[in-house]
Every structure is written in C-alpha cells, then in structure tokens.
GUPANU-407935 format. One record per residue (C-alpha): residue number from 1; residue in three letters; x, y negated, z. Coordinates in Angstrom, 3 decimals. Last residue first. Example, Ala and Ser with C-alpha at 12.3 -4.5 7.8 and 13.67 -1.06 7.14 Angstrom:
% residues 2
   seq   type          x          y          z
     2    Ser     13.670      1.060      7.140
     1    Ala     12.300      4.500      7.800
//
This chain:
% residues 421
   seq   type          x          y          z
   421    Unk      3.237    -33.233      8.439
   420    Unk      6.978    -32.003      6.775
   419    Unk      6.034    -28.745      7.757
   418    Unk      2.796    -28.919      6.125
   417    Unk      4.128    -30.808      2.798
   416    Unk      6.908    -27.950      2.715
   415    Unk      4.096    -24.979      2.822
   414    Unk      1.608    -26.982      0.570
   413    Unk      4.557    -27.052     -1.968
   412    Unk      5.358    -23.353     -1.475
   411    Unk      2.096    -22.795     -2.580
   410    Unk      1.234    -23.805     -5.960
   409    Unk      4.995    -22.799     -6.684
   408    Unk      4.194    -19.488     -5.494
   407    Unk      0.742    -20.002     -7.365
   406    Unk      2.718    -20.949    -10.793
   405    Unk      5.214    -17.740    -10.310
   404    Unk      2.307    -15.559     -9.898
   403    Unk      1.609    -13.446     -6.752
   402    Unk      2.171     -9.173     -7.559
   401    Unk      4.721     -9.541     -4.824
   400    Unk      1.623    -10.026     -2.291
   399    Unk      2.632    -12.991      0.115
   398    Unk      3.744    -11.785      3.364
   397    Unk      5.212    -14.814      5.013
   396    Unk      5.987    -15.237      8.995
   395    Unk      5.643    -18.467     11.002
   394    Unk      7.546    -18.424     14.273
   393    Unk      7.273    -20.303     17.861
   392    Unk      4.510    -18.105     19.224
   391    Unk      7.206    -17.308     21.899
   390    Unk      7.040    -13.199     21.493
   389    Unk      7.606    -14.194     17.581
   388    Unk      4.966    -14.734     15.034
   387    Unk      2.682    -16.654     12.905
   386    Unk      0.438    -16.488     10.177
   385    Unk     -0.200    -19.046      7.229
   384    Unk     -2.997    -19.025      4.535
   383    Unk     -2.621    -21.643      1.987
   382    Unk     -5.783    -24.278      1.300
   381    Unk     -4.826    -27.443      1.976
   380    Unk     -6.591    -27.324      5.526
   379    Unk     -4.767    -23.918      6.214
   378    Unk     -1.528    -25.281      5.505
   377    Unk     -2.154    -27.913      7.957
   376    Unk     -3.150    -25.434     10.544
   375    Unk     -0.541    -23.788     10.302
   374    Unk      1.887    -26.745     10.458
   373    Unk      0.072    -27.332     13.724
   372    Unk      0.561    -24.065     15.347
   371    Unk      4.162    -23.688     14.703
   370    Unk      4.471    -27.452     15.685
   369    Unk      2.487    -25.863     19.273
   368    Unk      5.306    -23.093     19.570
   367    Unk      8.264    -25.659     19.377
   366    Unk     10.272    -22.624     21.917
   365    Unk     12.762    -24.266     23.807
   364    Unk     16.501    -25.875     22.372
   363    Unk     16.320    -28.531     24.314
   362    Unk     17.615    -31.114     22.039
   361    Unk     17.006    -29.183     18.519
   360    Unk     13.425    -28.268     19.777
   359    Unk     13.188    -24.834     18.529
   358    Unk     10.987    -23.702     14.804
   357    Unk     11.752    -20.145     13.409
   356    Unk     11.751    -19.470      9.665
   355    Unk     10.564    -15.748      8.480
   354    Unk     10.929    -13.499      4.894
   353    Unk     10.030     -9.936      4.314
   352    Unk     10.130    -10.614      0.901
   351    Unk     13.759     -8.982      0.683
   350    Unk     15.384     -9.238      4.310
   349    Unk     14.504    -12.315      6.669
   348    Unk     15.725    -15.401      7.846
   347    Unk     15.790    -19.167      8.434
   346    Unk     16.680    -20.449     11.451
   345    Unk     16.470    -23.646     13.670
   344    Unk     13.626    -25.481     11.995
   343    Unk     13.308    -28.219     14.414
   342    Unk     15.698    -30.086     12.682
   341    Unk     13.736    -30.707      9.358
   340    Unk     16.410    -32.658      7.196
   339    Unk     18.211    -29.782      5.834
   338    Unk     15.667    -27.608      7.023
   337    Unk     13.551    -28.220      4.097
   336    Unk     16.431    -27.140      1.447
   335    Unk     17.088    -23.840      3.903
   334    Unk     13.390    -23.387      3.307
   333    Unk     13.136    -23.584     -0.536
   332    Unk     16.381    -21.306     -0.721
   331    Unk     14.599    -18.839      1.582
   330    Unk     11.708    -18.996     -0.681
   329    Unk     13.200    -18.247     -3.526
   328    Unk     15.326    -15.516     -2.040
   327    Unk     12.273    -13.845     -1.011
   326    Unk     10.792    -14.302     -3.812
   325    Unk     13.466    -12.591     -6.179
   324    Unk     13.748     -9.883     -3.350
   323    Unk     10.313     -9.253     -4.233
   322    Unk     10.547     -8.754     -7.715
   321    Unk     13.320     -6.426     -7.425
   320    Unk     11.257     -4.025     -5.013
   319    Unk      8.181     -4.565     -7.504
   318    Unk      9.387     -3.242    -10.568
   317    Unk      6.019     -3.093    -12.230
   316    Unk      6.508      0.329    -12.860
   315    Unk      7.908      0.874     -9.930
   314    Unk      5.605     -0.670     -7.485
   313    Unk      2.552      0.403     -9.437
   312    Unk      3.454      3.931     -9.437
   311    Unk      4.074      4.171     -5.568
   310    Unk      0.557      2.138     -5.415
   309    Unk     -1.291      4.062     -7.535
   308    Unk     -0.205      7.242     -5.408
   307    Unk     -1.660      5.100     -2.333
   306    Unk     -4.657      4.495     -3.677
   305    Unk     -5.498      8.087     -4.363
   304    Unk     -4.195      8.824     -1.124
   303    Unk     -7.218      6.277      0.565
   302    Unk     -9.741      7.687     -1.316
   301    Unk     -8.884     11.182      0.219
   300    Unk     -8.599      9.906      3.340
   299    Unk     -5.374     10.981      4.540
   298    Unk     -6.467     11.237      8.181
   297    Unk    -10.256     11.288      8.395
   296    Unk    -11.310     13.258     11.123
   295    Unk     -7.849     13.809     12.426
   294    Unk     -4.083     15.532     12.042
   293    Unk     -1.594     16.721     14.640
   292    Unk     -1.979     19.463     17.516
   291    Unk     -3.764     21.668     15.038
   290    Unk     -0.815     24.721     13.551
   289    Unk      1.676     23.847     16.704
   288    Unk      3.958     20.813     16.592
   287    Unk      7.595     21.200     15.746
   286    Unk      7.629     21.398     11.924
   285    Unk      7.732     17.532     11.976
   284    Unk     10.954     17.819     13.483
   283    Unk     12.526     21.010     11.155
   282    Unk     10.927     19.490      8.358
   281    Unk     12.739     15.933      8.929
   280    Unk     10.664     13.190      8.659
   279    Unk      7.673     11.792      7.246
   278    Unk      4.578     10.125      9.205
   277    Unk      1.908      8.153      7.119
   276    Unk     -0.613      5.805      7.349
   275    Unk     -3.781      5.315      5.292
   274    Unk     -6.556      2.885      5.568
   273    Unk     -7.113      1.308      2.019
   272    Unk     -5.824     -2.029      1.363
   271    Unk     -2.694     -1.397     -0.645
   270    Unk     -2.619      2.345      0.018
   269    Unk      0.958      2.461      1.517
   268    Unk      0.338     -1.341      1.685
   267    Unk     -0.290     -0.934      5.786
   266    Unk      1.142      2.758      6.949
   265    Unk      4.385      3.794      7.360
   264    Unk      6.210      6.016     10.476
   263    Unk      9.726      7.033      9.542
   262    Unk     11.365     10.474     11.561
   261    Unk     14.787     11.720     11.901
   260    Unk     15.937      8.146     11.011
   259    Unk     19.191      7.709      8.529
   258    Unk     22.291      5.687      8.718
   257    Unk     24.264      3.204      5.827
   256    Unk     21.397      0.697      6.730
   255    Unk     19.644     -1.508      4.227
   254    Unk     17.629      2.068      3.155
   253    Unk     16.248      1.445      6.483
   252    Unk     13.773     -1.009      4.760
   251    Unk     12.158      1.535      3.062
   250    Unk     11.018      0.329     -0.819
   249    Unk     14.047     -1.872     -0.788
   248    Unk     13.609     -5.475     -1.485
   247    Unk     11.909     -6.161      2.157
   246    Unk      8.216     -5.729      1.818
   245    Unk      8.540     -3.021     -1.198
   244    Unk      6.472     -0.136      0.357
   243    Unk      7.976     -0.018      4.458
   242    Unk      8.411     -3.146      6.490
   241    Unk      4.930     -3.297      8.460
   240    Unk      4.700      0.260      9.098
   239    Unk      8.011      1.177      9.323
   238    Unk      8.345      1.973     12.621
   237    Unk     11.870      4.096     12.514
   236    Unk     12.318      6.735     14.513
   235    Unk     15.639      8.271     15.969
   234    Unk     15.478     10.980     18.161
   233    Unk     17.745     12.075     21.057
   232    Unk     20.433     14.886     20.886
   231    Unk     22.337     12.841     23.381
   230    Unk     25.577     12.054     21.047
   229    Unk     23.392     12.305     18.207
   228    Unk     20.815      9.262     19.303
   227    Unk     24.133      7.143     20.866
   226    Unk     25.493      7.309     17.254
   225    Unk     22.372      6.481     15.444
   224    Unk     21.351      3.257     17.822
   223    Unk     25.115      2.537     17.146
   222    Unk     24.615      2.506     13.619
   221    Unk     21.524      0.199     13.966
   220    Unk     23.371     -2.031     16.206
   219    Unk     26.018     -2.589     13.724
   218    Unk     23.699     -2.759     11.054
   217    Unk     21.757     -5.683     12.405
   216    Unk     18.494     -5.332     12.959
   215    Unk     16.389     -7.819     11.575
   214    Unk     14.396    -10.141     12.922
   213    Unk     10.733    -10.841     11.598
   212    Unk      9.966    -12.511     14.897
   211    Unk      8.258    -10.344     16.928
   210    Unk      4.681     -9.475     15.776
   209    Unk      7.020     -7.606     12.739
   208    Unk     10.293     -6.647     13.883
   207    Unk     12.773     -5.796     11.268
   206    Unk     13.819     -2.242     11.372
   205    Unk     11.422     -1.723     13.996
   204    Unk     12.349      0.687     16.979
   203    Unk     11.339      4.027     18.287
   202    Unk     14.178      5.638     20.681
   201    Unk     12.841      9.292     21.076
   200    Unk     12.976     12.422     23.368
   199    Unk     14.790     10.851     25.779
   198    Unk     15.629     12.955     29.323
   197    Unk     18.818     13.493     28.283
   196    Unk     18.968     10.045     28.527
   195    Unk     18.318     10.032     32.087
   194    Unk     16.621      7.055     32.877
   193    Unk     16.366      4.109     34.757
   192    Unk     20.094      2.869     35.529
   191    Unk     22.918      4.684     33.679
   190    Unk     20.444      5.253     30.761
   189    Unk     19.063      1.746     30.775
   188    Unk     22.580      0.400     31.408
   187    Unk     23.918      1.438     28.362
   186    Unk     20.810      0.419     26.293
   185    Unk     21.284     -3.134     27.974
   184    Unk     25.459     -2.809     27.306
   183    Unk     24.609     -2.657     23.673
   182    Unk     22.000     -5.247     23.434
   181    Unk     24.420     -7.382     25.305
   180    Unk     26.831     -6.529     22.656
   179    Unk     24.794     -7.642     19.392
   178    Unk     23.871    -10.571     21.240
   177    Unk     20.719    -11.747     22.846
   176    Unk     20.170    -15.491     23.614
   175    Unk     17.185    -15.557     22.167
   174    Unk     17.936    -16.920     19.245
   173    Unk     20.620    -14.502     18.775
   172    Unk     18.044    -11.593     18.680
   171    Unk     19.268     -8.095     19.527
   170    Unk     16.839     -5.948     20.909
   169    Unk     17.219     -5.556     24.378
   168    Unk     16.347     -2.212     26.099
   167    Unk     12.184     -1.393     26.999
   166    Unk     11.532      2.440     28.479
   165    Unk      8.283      4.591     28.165
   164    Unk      8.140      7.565     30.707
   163    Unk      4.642      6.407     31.833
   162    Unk      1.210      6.073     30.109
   161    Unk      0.060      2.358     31.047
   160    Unk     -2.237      0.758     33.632
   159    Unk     -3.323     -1.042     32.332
   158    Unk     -6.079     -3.683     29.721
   157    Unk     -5.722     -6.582     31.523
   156    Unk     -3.782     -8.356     29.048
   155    Unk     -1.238     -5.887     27.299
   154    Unk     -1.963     -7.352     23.921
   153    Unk     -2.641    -10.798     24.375
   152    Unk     -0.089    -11.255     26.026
   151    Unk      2.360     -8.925     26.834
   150    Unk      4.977     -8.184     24.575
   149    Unk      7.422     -5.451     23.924
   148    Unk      4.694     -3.067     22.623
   147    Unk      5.062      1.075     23.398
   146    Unk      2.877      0.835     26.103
   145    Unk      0.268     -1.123     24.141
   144    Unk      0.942      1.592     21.043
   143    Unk      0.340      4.516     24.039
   142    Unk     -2.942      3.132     24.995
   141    Unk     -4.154      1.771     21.305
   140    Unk     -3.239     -1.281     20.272
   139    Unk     -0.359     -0.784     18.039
   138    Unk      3.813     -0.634     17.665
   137    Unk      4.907     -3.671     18.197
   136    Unk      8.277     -4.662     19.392
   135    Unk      9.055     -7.795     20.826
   134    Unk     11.220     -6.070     24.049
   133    Unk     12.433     -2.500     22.753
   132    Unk     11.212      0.877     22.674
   131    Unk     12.759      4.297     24.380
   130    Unk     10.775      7.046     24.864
   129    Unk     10.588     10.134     27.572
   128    Unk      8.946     13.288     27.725
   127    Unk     11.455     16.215     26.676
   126    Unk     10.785     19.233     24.592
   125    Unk     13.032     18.016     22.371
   124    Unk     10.706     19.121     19.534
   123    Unk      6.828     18.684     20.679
   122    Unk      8.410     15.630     22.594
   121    Unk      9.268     14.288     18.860
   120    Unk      6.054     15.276     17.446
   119    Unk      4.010     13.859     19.651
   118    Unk      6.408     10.211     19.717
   117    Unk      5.782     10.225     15.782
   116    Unk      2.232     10.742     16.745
   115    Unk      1.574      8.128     18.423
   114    Unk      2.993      5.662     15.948
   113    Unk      1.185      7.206     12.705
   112    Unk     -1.803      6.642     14.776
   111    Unk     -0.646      3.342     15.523
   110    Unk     -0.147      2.520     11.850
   109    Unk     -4.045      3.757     11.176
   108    Unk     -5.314      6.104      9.269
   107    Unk     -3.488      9.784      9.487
   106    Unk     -1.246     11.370      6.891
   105    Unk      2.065     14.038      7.215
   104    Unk      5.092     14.663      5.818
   103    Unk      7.818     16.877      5.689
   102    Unk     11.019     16.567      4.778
   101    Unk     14.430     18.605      3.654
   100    Unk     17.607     16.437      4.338
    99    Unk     18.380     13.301      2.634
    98    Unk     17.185     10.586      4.743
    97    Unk     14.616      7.383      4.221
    96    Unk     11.282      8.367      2.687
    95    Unk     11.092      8.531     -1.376
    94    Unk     11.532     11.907     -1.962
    93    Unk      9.234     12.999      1.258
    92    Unk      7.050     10.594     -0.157
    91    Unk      6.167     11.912     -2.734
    90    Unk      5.777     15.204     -1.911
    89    Unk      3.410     13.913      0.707
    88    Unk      1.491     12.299     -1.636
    87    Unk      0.886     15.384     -4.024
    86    Unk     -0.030     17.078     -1.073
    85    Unk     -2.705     15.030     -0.123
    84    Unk     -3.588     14.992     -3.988
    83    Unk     -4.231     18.469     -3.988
    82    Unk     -7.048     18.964     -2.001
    81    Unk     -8.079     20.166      1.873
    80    Unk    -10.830     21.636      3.175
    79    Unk    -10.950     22.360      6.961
    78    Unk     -7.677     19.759      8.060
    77    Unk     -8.122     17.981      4.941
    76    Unk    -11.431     16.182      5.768
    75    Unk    -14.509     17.061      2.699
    74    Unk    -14.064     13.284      2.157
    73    Unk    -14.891     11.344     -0.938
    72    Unk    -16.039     13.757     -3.691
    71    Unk    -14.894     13.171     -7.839
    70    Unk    -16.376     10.483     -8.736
    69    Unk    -15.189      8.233     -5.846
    68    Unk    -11.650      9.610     -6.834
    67    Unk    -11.854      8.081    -10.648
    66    Unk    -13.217      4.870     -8.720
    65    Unk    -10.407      4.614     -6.750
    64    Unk     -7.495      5.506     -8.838
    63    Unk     -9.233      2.537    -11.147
    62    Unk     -9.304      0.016     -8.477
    61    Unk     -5.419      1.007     -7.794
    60    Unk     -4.686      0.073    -11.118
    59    Unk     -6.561     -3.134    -11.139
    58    Unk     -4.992     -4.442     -8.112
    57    Unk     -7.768     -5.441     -6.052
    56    Unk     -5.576     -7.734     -3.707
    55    Unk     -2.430     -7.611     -4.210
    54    Unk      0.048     -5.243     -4.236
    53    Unk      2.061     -5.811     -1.200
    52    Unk     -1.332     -5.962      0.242
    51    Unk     -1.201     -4.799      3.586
    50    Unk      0.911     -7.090      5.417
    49    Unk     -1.111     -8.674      8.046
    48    Unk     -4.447     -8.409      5.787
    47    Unk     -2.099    -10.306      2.637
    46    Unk     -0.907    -13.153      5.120
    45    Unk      0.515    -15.752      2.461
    44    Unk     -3.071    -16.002      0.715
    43    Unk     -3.862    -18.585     -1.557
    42    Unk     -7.376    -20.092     -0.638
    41    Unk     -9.957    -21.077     -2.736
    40    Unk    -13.420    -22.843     -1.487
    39    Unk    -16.470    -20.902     -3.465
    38    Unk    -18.819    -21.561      0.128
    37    Unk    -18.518    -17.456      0.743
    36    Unk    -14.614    -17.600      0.521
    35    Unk    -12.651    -17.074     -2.346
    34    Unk     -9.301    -15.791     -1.967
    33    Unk     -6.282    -15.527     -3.996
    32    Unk     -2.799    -13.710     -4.256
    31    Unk     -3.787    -10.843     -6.480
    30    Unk     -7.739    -11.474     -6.650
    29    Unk    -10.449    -12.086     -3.738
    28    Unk    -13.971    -12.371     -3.098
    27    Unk    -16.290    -13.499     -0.485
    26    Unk    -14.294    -14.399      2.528
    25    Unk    -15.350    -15.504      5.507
    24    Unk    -14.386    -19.009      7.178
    23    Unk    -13.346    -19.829     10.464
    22    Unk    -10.014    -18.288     10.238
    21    Unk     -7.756    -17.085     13.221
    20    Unk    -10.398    -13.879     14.388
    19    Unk     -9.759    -12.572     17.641
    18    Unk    -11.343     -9.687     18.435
    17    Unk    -11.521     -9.403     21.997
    16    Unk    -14.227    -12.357     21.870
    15    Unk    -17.080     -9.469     21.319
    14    Unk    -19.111     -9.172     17.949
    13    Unk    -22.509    -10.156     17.517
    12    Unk    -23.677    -13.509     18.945
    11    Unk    -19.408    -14.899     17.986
    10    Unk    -20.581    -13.186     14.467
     9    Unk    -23.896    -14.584     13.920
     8    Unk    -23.143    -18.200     14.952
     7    Unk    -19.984    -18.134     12.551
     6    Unk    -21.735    -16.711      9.629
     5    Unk    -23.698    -19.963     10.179
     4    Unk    -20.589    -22.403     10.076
     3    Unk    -19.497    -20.624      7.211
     2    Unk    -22.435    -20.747      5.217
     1    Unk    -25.350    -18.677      3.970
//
C-alpha cells in the first residue's frame, strides 16, 4: 500500500471537513520520529498538536498501559469507579495552579474540559455570561466554536452560536494591541455590552495556542485577576495546550504571581491517550449537582494510567528544565536567522512553547503564503512544521522534550535552510 493509494481511500471515505496537512500516513513512530507506511522518516516538530510532550511511545507510559490493559479497560467511573482516577486527581490538585483546597475532575477531550469549566462556573455564580478573547481557541464543539476568537475555518457555516459569550482584546503588539488598549477594551465591554455582574467567567489562554503562541503579559494577567475579584467573576485558565512541561513550568500560570479559580488541561496529560482534566477550587468545582458533570468515558481508565506515567516521567526525567533548555536553544537559533531574515518580525515564546512570526518589513502585512512555503520546505526535507496565528502568518514548535540533542540539531538545520529557501 502507498501513500498516494491511502490517499484515494481516505478522500472516498472520510468527508473534506477534516482537514488533513500531510499526504502521507504514518506507520510507526519513536520519541521525536516518524515512519511513514513507504519507510520515509520524518522528525516531528508538531507532536499530535501538542500532545506528546513525552514523546511518542515513551516506554514508561507503554508499560502503565499494558499493566492497565491487564487489569480491565473501562467499567466508566461514574457507575464503577477505581482508584487510580482518584489517585490522578490528587495529583493534580497538588500540582494545578493555586493554593487553596482543589478538586478535580476528568473527561476526554480539551473542549470537554472547556465546556465544562464554563458549567461549573454558572453552576456557582449562578450567572450566564463568559468572557473570551479574539485568537483564542478553545474547541470545536458548539460552545468551543463560540468560545474561539477566529472564524475561519472554524466558525464557517457551522451558526448560529449559544449566546451570552463576549470577545475583549487580547494583547498582541503585533497586532497593534497594547497592554492598555486591551485594558480599556475589557473596560468598555462591561460599560458597553454587558453587565459584568452578569459574568460568570473570563476564560483565556495563558499563551494562545491556534493564535499565535503569545503570551500574556503579567500586567494584563494581574489585572484580569483584579477586575475578576472586584466583580466576583471567575478566572479560568485554558491550559490545554500549555499545561505538562510545554512552557518550562509544568502550568504555565505558574509564570504569573496570580492564581485561576479553575485550570482546564488535557493534550500530553496522558501523552497520547485521550484525557483532559478540570481542577480548581473545591468550593467551585463543588458547585454542580451529584451527575451534571462527567461522561461515558471521561478518565478512561487507560488513559489515567498514562497520565500518572507521565507526571512521573516529567520529573524524573526533569522535563520542565529540559524544555526551557530547548526553548532557549531554539530562540537563540532564530534570533541568529532573523538577523539577516527581515521578514521574521518576532521571535517569542515561554519555555518550549516557542513561536517566530513572519510580516513584510515594508508593509508590515501578514507574509502568510512564506509561512506556507517554508512549511512546505521543511516538510520536503523531512521535519514536520505547523502554523499559527488568526493571519496564518506564524509557525509554532512543539517538539517532544524527550527529542535528542543530535535530532534537534538534525532539525533545526532543515528549519533555517527552509526559511532561508
């Protein structure tokens, strides 16, 4: 079987809503490297959008996993549960982001972990509105789409949308959007379109993922705080993409000198296994009734043992330092390139969690189509690239930290050769 026939099967098969970037399929794959069905190797900077912060096939998480196959696979926790759900959850309710008493609770999917955050925080304010911010992501499904700060291709046809969901500015000084306009935008929101006693959450990305990788800045974060406990509204923080090592700190709000009342996580929490999370303060997550939160096969029980692998594996194998070490690496390797590359016009990121941005330098618009192109040059060599940003104008890196130094190396010199064309 090749690639080109796979192909024929799969657009016959499976609808054009599912956009797939690669045109081969993979057959194997190990830490930082793929094989795909024709033996080519690929070194992978995309990790399943995030999810393997581990690498692939880790061998302590393959063990975790067998031991639990052994044992039973799903008897779903909600009518018989087991130990190890809990054993998570006390987990991370140490590890999560505040210091009060937590709770925590497992689903599947990020968007899962989404909705529900904003269930549990109506459930305790008793009030009905949300607050996002343009570029954010937060999922696919109805209220995730809502939720998103960008249209296409995710909003595309697919409304209308659940109501009482609010967009302010995030800050982004490429965009034009400084630390004060996003300020006076969140001012104005609650002056203008909603009450904010009203609010029963503002949801936001520490770093946005889909767009941009940019990262908060702590003023606006404590300000986010301040305006949440001056109007008794909730602070959540999507950590799906950002949380288990991605940015040097095993939460990334543990950059900030405030704390969420409730952290959404999913992606490497079980290092390829579907498993998301939501943790927060016991009071909060105490809110919803005995069955309003929960699902057929949230906190799979394969999936938790993964995930407790994963917590181990990360410190063990000092992970959070070992990705700000590649992060910085990288950085430094960029910042070199951009030297004399002048449509790279920034460089950023926290920890691993690392992003560089590409503008005409004359007219400063959106070099969306170089993006695309030095993608698909890294592609052709043999590195897996994906991009970002509400302009398309972004490429993104989320290398496992488990890579090698000699296939970082391997690949940071495809990555300058493809932006250099």
């Amino acid at each position: 079987m090749s690639n080109a026939d796979l192909k024929k099967r799969k657009d016959a098969a499976t609808p054009r809503g599912v956009g797939v970037m690669c045109d081969f399929y993979a057959e194997r794959a190990e830490n930082a490297e793929l094989w795909d069905i024709e033996g080519n190797r690929y070194i992978d900077f995309a990790s399943g959008i995030a999810v393997l912060n581990t690498g692939h096939r880790h061998p302590r998480l393959m063990k975790a996993i067998a031991e639990q196959m052994d044992r039973f696979t799903h008897t779903c926790y909600q009518v018989v549960p087991y130990e190890s759900y809990v054993e998570l959850a006390e987990k991370v309710n140490e590890l999560s982001p505040g210091t009060g008493p937590k709770k925590t609770a497992f689903f599947t999917t990020g968007a899962e972990a989404v909705e529900n955050a904003i269930k549990v925080a109506r459930a305790f304010t008793g009030r009905p509105s949300v607050i996002a911010f343009n570029s954010a992501f937060h999922g696919r499904t109805l209220l995730g789409m809502a939720l998103t700060g960008k249209v296409n291709p995710y909003k595309l046809g697919f409304g209308p949308f659940p109501g009482d969901i609010y967009h302010a500015l995030y800050p982004n000084a490429q965009a034009g959007v400084t630390i004060e306009d996003a300020k006076e935008a969140l001012k104005h929101l609650f002056l203008a379109d909603v009450d904010p006693k009203r609010v029963a959450a503002i949801i936001l990305e520490p770093v946005q993922g889909e767009g941009g990788f940019n990262v908060c800045p702590p003023e606006f974060m404590r300000f986010l705080r301040e305006k949440c406990d001056e109007h008794g509204i909730l602070l959540v923080a999507d950590e799906v993409q950002t949380g288990f090592g991605r940015t040097g700190k095993l939460f990334a709000m543990e950059h900030y000198d405030v704390q969420p009342d409730l952290t959404t996580m999913a992606k490497s929490l079980a290092g390829g296994m579907p498993l998301s999370g939501l943790s927060g303060r016991a009071d909060v997550m105490d809110a919803a009734a005995p069955g309003g939160l929960g699902g057929t096969y949230a906190g799979n029980p394969l999936a938790v043992a993964s995930a407790l692998a994963v917590i181990d594996t990360i410190k063990e194998e000092n992970l959070l330092a070992r990705g700000a070490e590649l992060g910085d690496l990288l950085q430094a390797r960029l910042n070199d390139i951009a030297k004399d590359v002048k449509t790279i016009c920034e460089v950023r990121g926290l920890g691993a969690m690392v992003a560089v941005e590409f503008r005409d330098p004359e007219t400063g618009k959106a070099a969306a189509q170089l993006v695309k192109d030095i993608q698909n040059r890294a592609l052709a060599n043999k590195l897996i690239l994906l991009t970002c940003g509400i302009e398309g104008n972004v490429i993104r890196f989320l290398f496992p930290l488990t890579i090698t130094d000699a296939v970082m190396a391997e690949a940071l010199d495809i990555l300058e050769a493809a932006i250099r064309g």
